[in-house]
C-alpha positions in Angstrom: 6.0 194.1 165.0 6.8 196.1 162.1 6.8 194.1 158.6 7.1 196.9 155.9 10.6 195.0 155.2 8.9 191.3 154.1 9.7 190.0 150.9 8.9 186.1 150.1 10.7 184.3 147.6 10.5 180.8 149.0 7.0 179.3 151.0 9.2 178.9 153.9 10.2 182.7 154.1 6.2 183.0 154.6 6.1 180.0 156.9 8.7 181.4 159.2 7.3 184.9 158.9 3.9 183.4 160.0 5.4 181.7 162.9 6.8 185.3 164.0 3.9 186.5 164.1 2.5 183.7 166.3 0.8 181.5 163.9 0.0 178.3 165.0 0.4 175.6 162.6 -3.5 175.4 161.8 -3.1 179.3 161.3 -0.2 178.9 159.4 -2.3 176.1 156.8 -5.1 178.1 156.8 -3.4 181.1 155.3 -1.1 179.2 153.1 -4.5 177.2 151.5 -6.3 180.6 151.0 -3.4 182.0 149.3 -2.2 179.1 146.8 -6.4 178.8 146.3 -7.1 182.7 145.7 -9.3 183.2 147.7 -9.4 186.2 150.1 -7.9 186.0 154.1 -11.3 186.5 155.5 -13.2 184.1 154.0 -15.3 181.8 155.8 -18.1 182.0 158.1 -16.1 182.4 161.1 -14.6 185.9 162.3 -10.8 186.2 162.5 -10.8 187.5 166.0 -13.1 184.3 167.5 -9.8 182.0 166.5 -6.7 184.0 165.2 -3.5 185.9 167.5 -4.3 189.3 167.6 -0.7 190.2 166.1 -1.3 188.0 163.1 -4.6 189.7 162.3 -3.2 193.3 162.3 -0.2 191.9 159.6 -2.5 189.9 157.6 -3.7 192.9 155.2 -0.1 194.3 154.8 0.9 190.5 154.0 -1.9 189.8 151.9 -0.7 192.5 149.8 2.6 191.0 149.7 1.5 187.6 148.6 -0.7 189.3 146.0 2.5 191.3 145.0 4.6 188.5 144.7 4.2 189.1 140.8 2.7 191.8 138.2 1.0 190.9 135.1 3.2 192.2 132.3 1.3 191.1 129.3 -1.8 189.2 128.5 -2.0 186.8 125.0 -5.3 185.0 124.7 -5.3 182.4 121.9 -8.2 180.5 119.6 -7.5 177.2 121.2 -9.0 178.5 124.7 -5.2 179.0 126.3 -3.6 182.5 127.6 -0.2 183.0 128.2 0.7 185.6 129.9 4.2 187.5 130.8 4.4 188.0 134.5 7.0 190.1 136.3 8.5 188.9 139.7 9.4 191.9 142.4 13.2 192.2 140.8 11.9 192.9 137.7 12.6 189.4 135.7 10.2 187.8 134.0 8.4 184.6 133.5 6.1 182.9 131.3 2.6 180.9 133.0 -0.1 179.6 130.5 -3.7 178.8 131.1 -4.1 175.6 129.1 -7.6 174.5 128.1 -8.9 172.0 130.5 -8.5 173.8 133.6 -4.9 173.4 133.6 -1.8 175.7 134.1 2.0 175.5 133.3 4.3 177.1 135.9 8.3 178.2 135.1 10.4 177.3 137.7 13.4 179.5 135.9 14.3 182.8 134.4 16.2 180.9 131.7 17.7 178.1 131.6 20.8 176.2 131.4 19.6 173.0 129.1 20.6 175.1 125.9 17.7 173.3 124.0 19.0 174.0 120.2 14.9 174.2 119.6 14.1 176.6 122.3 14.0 180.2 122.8 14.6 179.8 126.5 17.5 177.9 126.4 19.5 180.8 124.4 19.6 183.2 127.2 21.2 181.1 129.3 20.5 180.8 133.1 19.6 184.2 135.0 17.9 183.4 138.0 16.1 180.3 140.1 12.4 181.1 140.8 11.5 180.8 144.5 8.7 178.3 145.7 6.7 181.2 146.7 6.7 182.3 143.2 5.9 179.8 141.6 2.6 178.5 143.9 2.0 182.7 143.0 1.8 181.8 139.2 -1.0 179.3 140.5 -2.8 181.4 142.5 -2.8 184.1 139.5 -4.1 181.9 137.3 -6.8 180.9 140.1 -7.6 184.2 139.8 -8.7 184.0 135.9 -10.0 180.5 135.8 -10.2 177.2 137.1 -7.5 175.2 138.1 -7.2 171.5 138.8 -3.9 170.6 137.3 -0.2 172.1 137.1 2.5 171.4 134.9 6.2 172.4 135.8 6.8 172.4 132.2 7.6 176.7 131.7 10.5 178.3 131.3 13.8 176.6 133.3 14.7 172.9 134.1 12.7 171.9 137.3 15.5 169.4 138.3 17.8 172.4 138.3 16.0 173.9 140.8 14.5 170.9 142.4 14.2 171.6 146.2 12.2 174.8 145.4 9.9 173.2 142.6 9.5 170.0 145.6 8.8 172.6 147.9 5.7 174.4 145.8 4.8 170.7 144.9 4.4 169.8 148.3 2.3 172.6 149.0 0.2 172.8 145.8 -0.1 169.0 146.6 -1.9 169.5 150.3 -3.8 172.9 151.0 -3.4 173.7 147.6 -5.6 171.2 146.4 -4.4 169.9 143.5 -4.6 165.7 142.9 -1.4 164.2 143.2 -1.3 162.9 139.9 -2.7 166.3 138.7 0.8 167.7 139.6 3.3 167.1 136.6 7.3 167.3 137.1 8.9 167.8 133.5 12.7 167.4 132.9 14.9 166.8 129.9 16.0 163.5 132.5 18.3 163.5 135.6 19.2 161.3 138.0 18.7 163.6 141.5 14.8 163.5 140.1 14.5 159.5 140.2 15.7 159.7 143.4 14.4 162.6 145.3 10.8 162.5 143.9 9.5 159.1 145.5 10.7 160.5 148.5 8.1 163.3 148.9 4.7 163.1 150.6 3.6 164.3 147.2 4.7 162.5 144.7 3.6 164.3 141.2 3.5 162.6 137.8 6.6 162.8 135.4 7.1 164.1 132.3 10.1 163.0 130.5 11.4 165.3 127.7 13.1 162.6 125.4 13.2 164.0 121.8 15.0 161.1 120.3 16.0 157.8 121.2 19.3 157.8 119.5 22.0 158.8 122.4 24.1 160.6 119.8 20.9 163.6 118.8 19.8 163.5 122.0 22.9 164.9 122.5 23.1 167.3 119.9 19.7 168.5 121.0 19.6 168.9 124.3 23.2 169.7 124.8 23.7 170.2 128.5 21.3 167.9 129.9 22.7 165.1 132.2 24.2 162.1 129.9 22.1 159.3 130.8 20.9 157.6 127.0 17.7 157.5 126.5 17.4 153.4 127.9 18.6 154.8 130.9 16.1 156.9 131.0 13.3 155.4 130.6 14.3 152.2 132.4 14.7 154.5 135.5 11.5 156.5 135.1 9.6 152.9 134.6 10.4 152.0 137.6 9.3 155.8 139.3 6.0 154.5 137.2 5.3 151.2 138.7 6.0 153.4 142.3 3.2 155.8 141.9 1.0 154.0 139.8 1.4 156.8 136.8 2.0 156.7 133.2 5.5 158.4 132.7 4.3 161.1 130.1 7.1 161.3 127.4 7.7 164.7 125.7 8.5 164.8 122.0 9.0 167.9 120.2 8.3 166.8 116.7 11.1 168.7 114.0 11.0 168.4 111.1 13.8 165.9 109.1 15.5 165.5 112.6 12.8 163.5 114.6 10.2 162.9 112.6 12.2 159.7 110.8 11.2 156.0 110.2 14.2 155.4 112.3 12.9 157.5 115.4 9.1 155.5 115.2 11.3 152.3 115.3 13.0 153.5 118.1 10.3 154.5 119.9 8.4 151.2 119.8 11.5 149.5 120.9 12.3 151.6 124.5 8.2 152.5 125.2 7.2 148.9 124.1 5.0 147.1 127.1 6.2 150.4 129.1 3.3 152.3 131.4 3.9 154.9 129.3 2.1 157.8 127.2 3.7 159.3 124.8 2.9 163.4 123.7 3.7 164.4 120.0 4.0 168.0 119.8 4.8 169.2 116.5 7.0 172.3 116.8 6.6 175.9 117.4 8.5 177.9 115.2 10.8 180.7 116.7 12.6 183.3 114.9 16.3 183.0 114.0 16.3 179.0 114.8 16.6 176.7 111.7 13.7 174.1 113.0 10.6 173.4 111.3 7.9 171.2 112.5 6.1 168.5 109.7 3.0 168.7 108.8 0.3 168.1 110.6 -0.5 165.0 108.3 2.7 163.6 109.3 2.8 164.3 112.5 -0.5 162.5 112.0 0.7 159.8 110.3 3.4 159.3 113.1 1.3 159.4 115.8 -1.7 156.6 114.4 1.6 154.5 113.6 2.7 154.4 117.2 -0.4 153.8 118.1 -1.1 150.7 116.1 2.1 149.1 117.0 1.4 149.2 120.8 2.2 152.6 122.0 -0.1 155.2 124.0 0.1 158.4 121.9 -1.4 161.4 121.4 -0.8 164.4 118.9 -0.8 167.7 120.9 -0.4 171.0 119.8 1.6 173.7 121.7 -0.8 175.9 123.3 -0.5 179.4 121.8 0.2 178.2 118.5 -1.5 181.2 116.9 0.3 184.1 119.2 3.5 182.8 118.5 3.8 181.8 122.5 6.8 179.3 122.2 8.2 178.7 125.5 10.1 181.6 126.1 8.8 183.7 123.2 6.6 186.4 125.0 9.9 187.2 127.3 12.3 187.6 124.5 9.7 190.0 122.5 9.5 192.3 125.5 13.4 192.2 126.2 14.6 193.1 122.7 11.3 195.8 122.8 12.9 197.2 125.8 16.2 197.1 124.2 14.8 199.1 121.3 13.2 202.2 123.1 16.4 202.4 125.1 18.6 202.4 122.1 15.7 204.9 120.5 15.7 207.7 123.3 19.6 207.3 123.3 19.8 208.0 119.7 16.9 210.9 120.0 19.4 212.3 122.5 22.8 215.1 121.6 25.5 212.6 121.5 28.0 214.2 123.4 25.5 213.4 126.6 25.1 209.9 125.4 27.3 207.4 127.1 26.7 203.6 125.1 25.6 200.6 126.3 26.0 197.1 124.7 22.9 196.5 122.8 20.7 192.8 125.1 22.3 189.9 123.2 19.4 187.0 123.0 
């Protein structure tokens, strides 16, 4: 069987591939947990032809290759604080962002884009372009595997997991079971939605949540975050408590500190009064400034300040910094640079060309 035409987007593409091939379902696990774990086909002590089909060895170098080609590395950005981000290119030619985190942890996208429209975020200015495959995204692990250790995984990149939530449930399942990853070690983030509270205690693997609040007042939430799914911010958390006391895990709530927006006496207030007696951690994360948007974060003595008061009155909290703080690697960021750099070579070797050959094209509108 030829298989020069395989391309994987989605884990069960490879599954069904395998089974073509005339895997067996231990055959099938034992490629699956090689791949997601980076480590080569062959290993192990025992020869491939002592247990595997014939047909299945011939076609596992060529799809090898293909898992390994699942995505390119575009561009690399090491920062001070011990985290990478780095601009990876799937096989159409999109791209997404993954970050090594210090502490042997990665953060996955699950989108090329995304639809949230964030006011704060570069991503959510683009707009939607693509869904990422389970395939590519358990790739994003396995690259990182390849540069350092791995024990935990945050669906917390570019994109809106519950927006794409069979595929992220999909890679979570796997990275879950031959992937080795804890349970608890895998992290689903979303701005809140109600397919998630239902769909995720469902799952053999159910990960930890991360709940992207940003403010307790329905009315800036709103203004925010202004295509997420209208449930106010008590509905929220009342429903991811309950997801809590199911799995036994804090629900880790996001906060993107801005400054004069969130930052307020009235927000701390507000906070205290939803998280209060909650199993609940809360992540400040002052913000990271992008170009052409009018946020700013505080100061790092508020933020501070903010963080030690939650703290006393009751609340789990702790200050984060974005990773990447010092190469500008704001969710989104690195892919955005590279787009309007390819926009601006293209528009240069038009211009460097006799204009009556020149036919012209719309400049890429971020």
């Amino acid at each position: 069987m030829s298989n020069s035409g395989m391309t994987f987007q989605l884990i069960s593409e490879i599954r069904n591939q395998l089974r073509c091939l005339g895997a067996r379902p231990a055959h099938e696990q034992r490629i699956l947990r090689l791949w997601s774990q980076a480590k080569p086909q062959n290993s192990g002590s025992r020869p491939l032809e002592n247990f595997m089909p014939a047909g299945l060895r011939q076609a596992l170098p060529e799809l090898s290759d293909k898992l390994a080609n699942l995505l390119r590395l575009q561009s690399a950005h090491p920062a001070e604080d011990g985290s990478v981000r780095w601009l990876l290119a799937l096989q159409d030619g999109q791209t997404v962002e993954t970050v090594g985190l210090p502490r042997d942890g990665v953060c996955v996208s699950s989108q090329v884009g995304c639809a949230v429209g964030c006011v704060f975020c570069m991503t959510g200015k683009e707009g939607l372009i693509r869904q990422v495959g389970s395939a590519e995204m358990v790739a994003q692990v396995a690259f990182a595997r390849l540069h350092r250790p791995v024990k935990k995984v945050v669906f917390m990149g570019m994109g809106e997991p519950a927006h794409n939530l069979d595929n992220v449930l999909e890679a979570i399942d796997l990275l879950g079971t031959v992937g080795n990853i804890a349970h608890k070690s895998l992290v689903f983030s979303t701005v809140g939605d109600a397919r998630v509270f239902e769909r995720l205690p469902l799952g053999l693997v159910k990960p930890a949540l991360a709940l992207s609040l940003h403010s307790t007042r329905a009315d800036l939430r709103v203004q925010l975050l202004p295509r997420a799914p209208k449930m106010s911010p008590e509905e929220l958390v009342e429903a991811a408590e309950i997801y809590a006391q199911q799995t036994g895990y804090p629900i880790q709530y996001q906060w993107t500190l801005l400054q004069g927006v969130n930052d307020t006496e009235e927000e701390i207030e507000g906070i205290v009064r939803l998280l209060k007696g909650k199993y609940a951690l809360m992540n400040m994360i002052p913000y990271n400034a992008v170009d052409d948007l009018p946020f700013k974060r505080p100061s790092w003595e508020r933020a501070a300040e903010i963080a030690r008061t939650l703290h006393r009155r009751g609340i789990l909290t702790k200050l984060r910094n974005s990773a990447g703080q010092d190469v500008e690697g704001g969710c989104g960021q690195l892919r955005a640079r590279q787009i309007q750099a390819a926009a601006g070579e293209s528009q240069l070797a038009n211009a460097e060309k006799p204009i009556h050959f020149v036919k012209a094209k719309p400049a890429t509108v971020l």
